[in-house]
Kinemage of the C-alpha trace (Angstrom):
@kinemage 1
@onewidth
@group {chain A} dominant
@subgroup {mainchain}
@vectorlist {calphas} color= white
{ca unk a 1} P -24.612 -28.386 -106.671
{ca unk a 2} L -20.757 -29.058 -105.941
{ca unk a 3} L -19.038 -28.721 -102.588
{ca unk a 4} L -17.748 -25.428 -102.039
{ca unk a 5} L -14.299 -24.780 -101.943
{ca unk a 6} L -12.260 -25.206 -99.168
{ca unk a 7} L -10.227 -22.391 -97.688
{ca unk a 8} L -7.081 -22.923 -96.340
{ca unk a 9} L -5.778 -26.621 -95.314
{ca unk a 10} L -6.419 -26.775 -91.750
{ca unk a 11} L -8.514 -26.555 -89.231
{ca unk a 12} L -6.419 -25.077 -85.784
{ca unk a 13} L -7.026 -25.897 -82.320
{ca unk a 14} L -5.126 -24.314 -79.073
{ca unk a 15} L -3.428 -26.212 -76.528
{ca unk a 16} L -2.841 -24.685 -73.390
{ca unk a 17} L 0.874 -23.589 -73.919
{ca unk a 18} L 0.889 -20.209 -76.406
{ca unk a 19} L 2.457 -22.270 -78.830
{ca unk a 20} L 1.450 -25.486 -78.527
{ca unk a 21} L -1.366 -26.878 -81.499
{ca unk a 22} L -3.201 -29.740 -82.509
{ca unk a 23} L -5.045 -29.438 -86.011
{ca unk a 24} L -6.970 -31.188 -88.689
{ca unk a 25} L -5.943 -31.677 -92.068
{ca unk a 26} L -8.308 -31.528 -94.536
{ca unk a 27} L -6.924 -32.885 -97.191
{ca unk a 28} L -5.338 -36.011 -95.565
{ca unk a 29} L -8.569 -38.296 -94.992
{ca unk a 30} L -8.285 -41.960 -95.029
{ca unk a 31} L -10.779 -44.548 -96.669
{ca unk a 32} L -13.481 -43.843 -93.697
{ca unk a 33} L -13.404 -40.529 -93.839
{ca unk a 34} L -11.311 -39.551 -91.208
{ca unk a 35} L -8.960 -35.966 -91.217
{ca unk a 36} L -5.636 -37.010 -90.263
{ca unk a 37} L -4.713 -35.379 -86.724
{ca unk a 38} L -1.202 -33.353 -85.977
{ca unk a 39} L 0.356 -32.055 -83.260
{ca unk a 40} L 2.929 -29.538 -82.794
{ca unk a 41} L 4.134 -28.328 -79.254
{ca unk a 42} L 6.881 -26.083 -79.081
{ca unk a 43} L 8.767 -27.466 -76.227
{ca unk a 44} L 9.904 -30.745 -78.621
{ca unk a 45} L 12.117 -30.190 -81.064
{ca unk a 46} L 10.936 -32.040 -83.777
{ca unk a 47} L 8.253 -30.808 -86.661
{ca unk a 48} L 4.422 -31.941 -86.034
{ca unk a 49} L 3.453 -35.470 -85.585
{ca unk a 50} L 0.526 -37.378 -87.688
{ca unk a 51} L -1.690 -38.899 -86.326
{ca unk a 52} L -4.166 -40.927 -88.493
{ca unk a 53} L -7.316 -39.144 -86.758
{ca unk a 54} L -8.212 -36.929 -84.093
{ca unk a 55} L -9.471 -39.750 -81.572
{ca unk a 56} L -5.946 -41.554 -82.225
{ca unk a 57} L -4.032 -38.058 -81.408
{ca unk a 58} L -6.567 -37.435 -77.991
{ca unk a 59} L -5.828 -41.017 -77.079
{ca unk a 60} L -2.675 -40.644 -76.598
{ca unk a 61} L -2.162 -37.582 -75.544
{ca unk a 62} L -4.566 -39.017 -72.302
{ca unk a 63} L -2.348 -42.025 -71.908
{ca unk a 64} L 0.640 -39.703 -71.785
{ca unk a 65} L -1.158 -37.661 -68.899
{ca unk a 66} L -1.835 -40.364 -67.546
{ca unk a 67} L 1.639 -41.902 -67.656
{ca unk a 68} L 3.318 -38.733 -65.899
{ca unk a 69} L 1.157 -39.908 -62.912
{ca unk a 70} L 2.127 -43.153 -62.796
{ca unk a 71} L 6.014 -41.998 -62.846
{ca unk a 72} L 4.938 -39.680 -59.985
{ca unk a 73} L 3.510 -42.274 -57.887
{ca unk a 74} L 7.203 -44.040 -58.382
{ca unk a 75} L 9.415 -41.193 -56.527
């Protein structure tokens, strides 16, 4: 029995802005297996940015976090 067909390309997640998104391709996987990561946030104004998984994207969207506090602590 074959896989069943996929529908669609992506897989969507929500940030917390309306139209900010992180998703999952599919159809980009690299030699482990792993769904290349993108994220698109409205406020930049530049198309979405790979990431080559989802751990890689979360990482460093928690050292950016991070790094706002850090510039904070500087004022």
């Amino acid at each position: 029995m074959g896989r069943p067909a996929r529908r669609g390309t992506a897989l969507r997640g929500r940030g917390t802005g309306r139209r900010d998104l992180a998703f999952l391709d599919p159809e980009d996987v690299d030699e482990h297996g792993e769904r290349a990561a993108y994220e698109l946030f409205a406020r930049r104004a530049v198309g979405p940015e790979r990431h080559g998984s989802f751990r890689e994207l979360m990482l460093g969207l928690h050292t950016g976090f991070h790094a706002l506090g850090r510039l904070n602590d500087q004022t």
